[in-house]
C-alpha positions in Angstrom: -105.4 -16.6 30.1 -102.6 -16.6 32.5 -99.9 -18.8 32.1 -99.1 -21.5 34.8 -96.3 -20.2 37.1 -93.6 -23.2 38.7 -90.8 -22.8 40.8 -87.8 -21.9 38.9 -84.4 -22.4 40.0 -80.8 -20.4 38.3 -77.7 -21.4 39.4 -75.4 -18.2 38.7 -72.4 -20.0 41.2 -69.9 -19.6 41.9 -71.3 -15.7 41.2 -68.2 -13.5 40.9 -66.7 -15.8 38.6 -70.1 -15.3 36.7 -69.7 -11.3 37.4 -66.3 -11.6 35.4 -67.5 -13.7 32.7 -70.3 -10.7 32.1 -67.4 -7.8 32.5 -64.9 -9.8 30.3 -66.5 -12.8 27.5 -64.6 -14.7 25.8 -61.4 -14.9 28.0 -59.8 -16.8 30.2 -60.8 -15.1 33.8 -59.5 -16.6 37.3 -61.3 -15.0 40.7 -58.4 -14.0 43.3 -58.9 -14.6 46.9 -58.5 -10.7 48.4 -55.7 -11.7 50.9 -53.3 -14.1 49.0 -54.0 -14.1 45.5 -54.7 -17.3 45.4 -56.7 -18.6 42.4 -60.3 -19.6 43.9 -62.6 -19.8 40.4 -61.5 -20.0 37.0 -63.7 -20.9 34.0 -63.7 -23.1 31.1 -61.2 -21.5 29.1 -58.8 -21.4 31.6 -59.1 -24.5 32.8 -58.5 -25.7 29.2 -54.9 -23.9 29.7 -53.9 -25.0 32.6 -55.2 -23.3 35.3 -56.8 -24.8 38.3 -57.9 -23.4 41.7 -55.3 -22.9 44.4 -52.5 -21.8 41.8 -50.3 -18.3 43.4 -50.9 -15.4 40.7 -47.9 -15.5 39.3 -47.8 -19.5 39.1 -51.5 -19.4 36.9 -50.0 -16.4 35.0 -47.1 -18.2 33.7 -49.5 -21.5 32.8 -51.9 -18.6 31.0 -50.2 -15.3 30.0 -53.5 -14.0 28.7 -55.4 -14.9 31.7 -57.2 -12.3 33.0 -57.3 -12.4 37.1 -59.2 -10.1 39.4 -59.8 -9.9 43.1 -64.0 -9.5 43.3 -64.2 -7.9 46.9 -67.0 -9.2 48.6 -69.3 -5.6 48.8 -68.9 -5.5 45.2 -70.4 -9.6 44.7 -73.2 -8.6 47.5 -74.0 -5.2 45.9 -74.0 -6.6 42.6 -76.5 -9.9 43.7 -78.6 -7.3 45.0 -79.4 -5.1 42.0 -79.9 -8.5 39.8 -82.2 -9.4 42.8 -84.0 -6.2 42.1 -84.4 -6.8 38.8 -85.8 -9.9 38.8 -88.2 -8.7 41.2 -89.1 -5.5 39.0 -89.3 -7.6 35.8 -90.4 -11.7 36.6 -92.5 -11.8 39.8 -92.8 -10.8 43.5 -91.5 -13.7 44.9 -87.7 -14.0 44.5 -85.5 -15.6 46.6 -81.5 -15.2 46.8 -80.5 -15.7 50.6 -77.4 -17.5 48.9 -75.7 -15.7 46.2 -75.6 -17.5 42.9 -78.9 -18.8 44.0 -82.0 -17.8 43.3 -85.4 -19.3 42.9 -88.6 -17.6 41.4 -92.2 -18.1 41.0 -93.1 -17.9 36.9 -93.5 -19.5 34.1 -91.7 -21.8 32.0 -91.5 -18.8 29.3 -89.8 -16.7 31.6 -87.6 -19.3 33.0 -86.0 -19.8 29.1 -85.5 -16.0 28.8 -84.0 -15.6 32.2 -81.6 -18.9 31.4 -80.6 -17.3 27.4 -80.5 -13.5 29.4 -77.7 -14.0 32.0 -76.5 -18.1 30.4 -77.7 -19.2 33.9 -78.6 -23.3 34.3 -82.1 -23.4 35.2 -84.5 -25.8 36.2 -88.2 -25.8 36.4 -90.3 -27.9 39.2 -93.2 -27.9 41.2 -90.7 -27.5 44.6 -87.7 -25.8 45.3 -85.3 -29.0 46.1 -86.5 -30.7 43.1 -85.8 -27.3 40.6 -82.4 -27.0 42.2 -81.8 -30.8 41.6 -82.9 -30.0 38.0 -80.5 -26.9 37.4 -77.6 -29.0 38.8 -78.3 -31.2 35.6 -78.5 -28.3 32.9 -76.3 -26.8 31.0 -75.4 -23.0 30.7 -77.9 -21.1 29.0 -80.1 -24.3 29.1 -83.8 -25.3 30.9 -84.1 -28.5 32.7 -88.3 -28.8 33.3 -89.3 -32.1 35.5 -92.9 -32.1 35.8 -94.3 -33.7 39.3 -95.3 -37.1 37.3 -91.5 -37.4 36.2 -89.6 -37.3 39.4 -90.2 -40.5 40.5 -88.0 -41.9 37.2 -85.8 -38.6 37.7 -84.7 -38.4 41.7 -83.0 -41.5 41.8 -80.8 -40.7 39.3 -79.2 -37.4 41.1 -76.1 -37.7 41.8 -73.6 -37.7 45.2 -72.3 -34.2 44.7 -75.8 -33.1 44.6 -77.1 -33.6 47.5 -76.2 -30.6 49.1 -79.4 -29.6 47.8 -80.8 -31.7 51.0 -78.6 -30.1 53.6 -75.7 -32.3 53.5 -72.0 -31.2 54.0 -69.5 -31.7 51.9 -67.6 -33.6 54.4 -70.9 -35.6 54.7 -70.9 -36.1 50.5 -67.1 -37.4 50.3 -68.2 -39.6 52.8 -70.7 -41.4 51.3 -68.9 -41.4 48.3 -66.2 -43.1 49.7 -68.4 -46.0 50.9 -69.7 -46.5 47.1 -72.6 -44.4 47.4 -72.9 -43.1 43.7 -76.5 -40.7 44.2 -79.6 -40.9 45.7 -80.8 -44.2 44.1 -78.3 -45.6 46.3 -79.1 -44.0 49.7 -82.6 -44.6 49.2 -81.6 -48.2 49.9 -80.8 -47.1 53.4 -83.5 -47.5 56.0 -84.2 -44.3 57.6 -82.8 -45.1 61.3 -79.5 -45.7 59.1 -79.8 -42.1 57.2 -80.2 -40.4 60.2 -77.8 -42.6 62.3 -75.0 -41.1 59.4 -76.3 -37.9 58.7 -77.1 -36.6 62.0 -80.9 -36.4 63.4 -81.9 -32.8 61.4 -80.0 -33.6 58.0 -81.6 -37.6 58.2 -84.9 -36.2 58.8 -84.8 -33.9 56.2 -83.4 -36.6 53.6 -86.4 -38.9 55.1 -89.2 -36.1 54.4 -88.1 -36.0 51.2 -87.8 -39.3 50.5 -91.5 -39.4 51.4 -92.4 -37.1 49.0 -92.7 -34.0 51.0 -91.8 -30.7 49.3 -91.4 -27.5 49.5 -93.2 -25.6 47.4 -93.4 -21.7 48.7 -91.2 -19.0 47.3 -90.8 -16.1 50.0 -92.1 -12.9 48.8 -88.9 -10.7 47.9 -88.7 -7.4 50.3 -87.1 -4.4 48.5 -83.7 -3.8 49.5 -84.4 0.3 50.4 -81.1 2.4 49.0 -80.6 5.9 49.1 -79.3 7.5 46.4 -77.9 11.0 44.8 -77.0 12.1 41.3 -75.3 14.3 39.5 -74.3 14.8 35.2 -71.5 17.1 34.5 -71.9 20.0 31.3 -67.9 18.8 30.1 -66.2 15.4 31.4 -63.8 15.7 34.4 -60.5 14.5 34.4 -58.9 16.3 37.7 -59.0 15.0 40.9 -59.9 18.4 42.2 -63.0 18.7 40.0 -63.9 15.6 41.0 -63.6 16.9 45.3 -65.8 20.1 44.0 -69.0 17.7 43.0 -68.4 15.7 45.8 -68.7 18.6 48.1 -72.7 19.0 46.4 -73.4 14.9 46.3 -71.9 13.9 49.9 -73.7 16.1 52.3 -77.4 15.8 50.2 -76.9 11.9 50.8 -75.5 12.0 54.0 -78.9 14.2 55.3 -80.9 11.8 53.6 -80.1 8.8 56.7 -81.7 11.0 58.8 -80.0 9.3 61.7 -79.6 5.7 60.5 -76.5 3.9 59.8 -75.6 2.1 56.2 -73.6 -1.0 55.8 -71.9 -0.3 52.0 -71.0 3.5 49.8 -71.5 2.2 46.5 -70.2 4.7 43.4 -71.5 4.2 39.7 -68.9 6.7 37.2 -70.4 7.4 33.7 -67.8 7.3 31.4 -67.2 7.2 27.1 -66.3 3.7 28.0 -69.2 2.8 29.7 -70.6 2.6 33.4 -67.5 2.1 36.0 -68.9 1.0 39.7 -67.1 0.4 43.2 -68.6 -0.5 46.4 -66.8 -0.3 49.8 -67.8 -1.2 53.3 -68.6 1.6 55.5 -67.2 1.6 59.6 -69.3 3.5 62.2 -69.9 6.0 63.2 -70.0 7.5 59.7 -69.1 11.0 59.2 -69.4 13.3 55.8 -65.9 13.8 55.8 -64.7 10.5 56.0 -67.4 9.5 53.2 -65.8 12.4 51.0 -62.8 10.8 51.3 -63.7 7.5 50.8 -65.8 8.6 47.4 -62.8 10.5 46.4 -60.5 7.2 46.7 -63.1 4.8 45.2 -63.4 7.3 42.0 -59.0 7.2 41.8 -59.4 3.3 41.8 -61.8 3.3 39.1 -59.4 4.5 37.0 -62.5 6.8 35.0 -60.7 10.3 35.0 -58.6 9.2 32.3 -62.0 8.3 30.0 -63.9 11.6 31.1 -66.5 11.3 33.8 -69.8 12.4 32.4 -72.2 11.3 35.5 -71.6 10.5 39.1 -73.9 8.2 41.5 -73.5 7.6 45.0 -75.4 5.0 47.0 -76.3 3.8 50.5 -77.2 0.1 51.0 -77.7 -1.8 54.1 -79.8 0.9 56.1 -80.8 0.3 59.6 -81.3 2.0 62.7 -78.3 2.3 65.3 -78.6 0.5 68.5 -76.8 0.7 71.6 -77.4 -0.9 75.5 -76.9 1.8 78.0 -77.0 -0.9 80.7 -79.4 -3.2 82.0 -81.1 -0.6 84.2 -81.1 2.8 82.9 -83.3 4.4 84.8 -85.2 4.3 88.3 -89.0 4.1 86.3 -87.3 0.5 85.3 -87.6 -1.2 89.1 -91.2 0.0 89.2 -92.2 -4.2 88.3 -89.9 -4.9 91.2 -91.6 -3.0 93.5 -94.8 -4.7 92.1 -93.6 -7.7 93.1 -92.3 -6.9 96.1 -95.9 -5.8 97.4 -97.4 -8.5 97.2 -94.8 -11.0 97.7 -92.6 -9.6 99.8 -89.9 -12.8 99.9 -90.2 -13.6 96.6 -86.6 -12.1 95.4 -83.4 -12.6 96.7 -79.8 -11.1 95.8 -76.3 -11.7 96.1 -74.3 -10.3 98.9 -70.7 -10.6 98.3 -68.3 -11.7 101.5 -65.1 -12.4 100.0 -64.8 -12.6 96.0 -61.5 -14.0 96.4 -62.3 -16.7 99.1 -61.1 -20.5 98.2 -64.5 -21.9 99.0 -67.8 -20.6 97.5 -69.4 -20.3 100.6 -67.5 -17.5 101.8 -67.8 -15.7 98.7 -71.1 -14.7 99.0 -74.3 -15.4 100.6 -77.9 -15.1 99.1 -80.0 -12.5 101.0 -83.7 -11.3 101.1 -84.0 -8.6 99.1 -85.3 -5.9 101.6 -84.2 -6.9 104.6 -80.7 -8.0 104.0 -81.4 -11.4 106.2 -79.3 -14.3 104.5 -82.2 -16.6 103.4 -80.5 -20.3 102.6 -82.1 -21.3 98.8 -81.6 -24.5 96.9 -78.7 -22.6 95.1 -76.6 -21.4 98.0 -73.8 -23.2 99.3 -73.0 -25.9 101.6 -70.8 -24.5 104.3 -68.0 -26.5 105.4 -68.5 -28.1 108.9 -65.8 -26.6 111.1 -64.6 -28.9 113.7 -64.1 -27.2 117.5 -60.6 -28.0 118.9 -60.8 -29.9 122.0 -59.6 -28.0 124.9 -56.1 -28.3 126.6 -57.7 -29.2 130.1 -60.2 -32.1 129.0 -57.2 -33.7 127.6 -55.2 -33.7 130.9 -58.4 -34.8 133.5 -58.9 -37.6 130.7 -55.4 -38.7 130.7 -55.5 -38.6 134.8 -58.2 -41.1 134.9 -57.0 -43.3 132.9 -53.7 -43.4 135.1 -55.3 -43.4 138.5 -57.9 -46.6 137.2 
């Protein structure tokens, strides 16, 4: 008998403080921000010792000196979310999905869910709808399963909390509001009518609060679609340790892979090194147009910063990620074939189009900038958008003005 599946939510945020914690257990890790080294995540151990996010390097290193802090670029986080999407996919179900990093939600059972939350110490929760398992996660522990069957969310729901509520599309300037007029969690704002939620929270978050207020959920998880990657191997006889061996098997790996687009473009280069110590990775963002050279070059760097020459490298993997055809607009008419459905038109309604003829583009008054005219004859044809010229008064003549003034005097 197959077992019941639910909707099953891990929270693996903020993820490459949770990419650190898998590279280094057991210490004291700080995430960097990759322009000024400013401290962004730090976990519990560090926190224990002092440091706290927004702390310079060199300020969180003196509060810690065994701290461990690393800049996490971001093609290495997004790579990196990618192949655990994959292997959820490969190993849990077909419908996984991770549009927000640190994120994910999957359709299985409550088995898998406590082998996926002991596997990667994710907090998971298990509902019949994807607000209500993210609501659930919020509550759990690392490493722990938070299940809320549909018959217990009406005790439950009330008692989430302010800084939850994200989870229903609220900002975070939106949350310290509320909190700030006493609102301590959704118990609370249910007190609210719902002209007054959506009077606060604006008409698309206040309708969405509303619905689920209601009791509508969302219960779909969107089938996962295979990220498609291209990649090339190769295993050496006798580790390398020389940069030069290391341009030699990049001269057989690049131009195999670079073939293999066939014309399309990739986003990311990703390198895997085999070492004695283990697997060594490094992904980098790629700039068009890409060329084999540059990529060799760009391989050869990402290998240096790896630091795996010194260990031996036994394998080398290279990978393209983000595939997709180029586009480009050669203008909006390209050829003369393109004005055959004006000519169409034209046929049979011969002044249905006009155009603009420009007079004088830099005249002080629209109307003398241009003029819309019929579109095969050239005829100015007034439309509801042309406009108004200015009335032009006629001088009065010399002469008129002199018989006038006679009249007058001979009267």
């Amino acid at each position: 008998m197959t077992a019941r599946s639910s909707v099953v939510c891990a929270l693996l945020s903020p993820w490459p403080l949770h990419l650190l914690v898998r590279q280094h257990p057991g210490l004291p890790l700080a995430v960097l921000g990759e322009h000024d080294r400013r401290v962004l995540h730090v976990n519990e151990a560090a926190r224990t010792l002092g440091v706290t996010p927004g702390l310079r390097e060199s300020a969180a290193l003196s509060r810690c000196p065994e701290l461990h802090a690393e800049v996490v670029s971001g093609p290495s986080a997004k790579t990196a979310w990618t192949e655990l999407l994959e292997t959820l996919y490969a190993r849990y179900s077909d419908r996984v999905d991770g549009k927000t990093p640190g994120v994910v939600f999957l359709s299985c059972p409550a088995s898998a869910a406590r082998e996926l939350a002991a596997a990667l110490n994710a907090q998971v929760g298990v509902a019949e709808s994807l607000d209500v398992a993210y609501l659930a996660a919020l509550r759990a522990q690392p490493g722990e399963v938070r299940e809320l069957p549909a018959e217990s969310e009406k005790a439950y729901l009330p008692l989430s909390l302010t800084e939850h509520l994200h989870v229903l599309g609220l900002t975070l300037e939106q949350v310290r509001k509320l909190q700030f007029l006493g609102v301590r969690g959704l118990a609370d704002l249910t007190k609210w009518s719902a002209g007054q939620r959506q009077a606060f929270l604006g008409v698309d978050v206040g309708k969405r609060v509303n619905r689920f207020l209601k009791g509508e959920r969302n219960t779909a998880v969107a089938r996962y679609v295979p990220a498609q990657t291209l990649e090339v191997f190769l295993r050496f006889d006798d580790p390398l340790h020389e940069p030069g061996e290391i341009e030699a098997a990049l001269l057989d790996l690049v131009p195999d892979l670079y073939t293999s687009l066939k014309g399309r473009t990739a986003a990311y280069l990703t390198l895997h090194a085999d070492t004695l110590g283990g697997r060594l990775s490094s992904t980098r963002k790629l700039k068009w147009p890409l060329l084999e050279s540059g990529i060799r070059r760009l391989a050869l760097r990402m290998v240096l910063d790896t630091d795996a020459l010194p260990l031996g490298l036994d394998a080398l993997t290279l990978s393209f990620s983000g595939l997709q055809q180029p586009s480009r607009q050669v203008g909006l008419w390209t050829g003369l074939t393109e004005l055959d459905a004006v000519h169409d038109v034209l046929e049979r309604f011969p002044s249905a189009l006009v155009r603009v003829e420009w007079r004088n583009p830099y005249a002080l008054t629209a109307d003398a900038q241009y003029a819309w005219v019929d579109w095969l004859t050239g005829a100015e044809r007034p439309r509801p958008m042309t406009p108004r010229r200015a009335e032009v008064k006629q001088p009065v003549s010399t002469d008129l003005l002199v018989q006038v003034t006679l009249l007058q005097a001979a009267d």
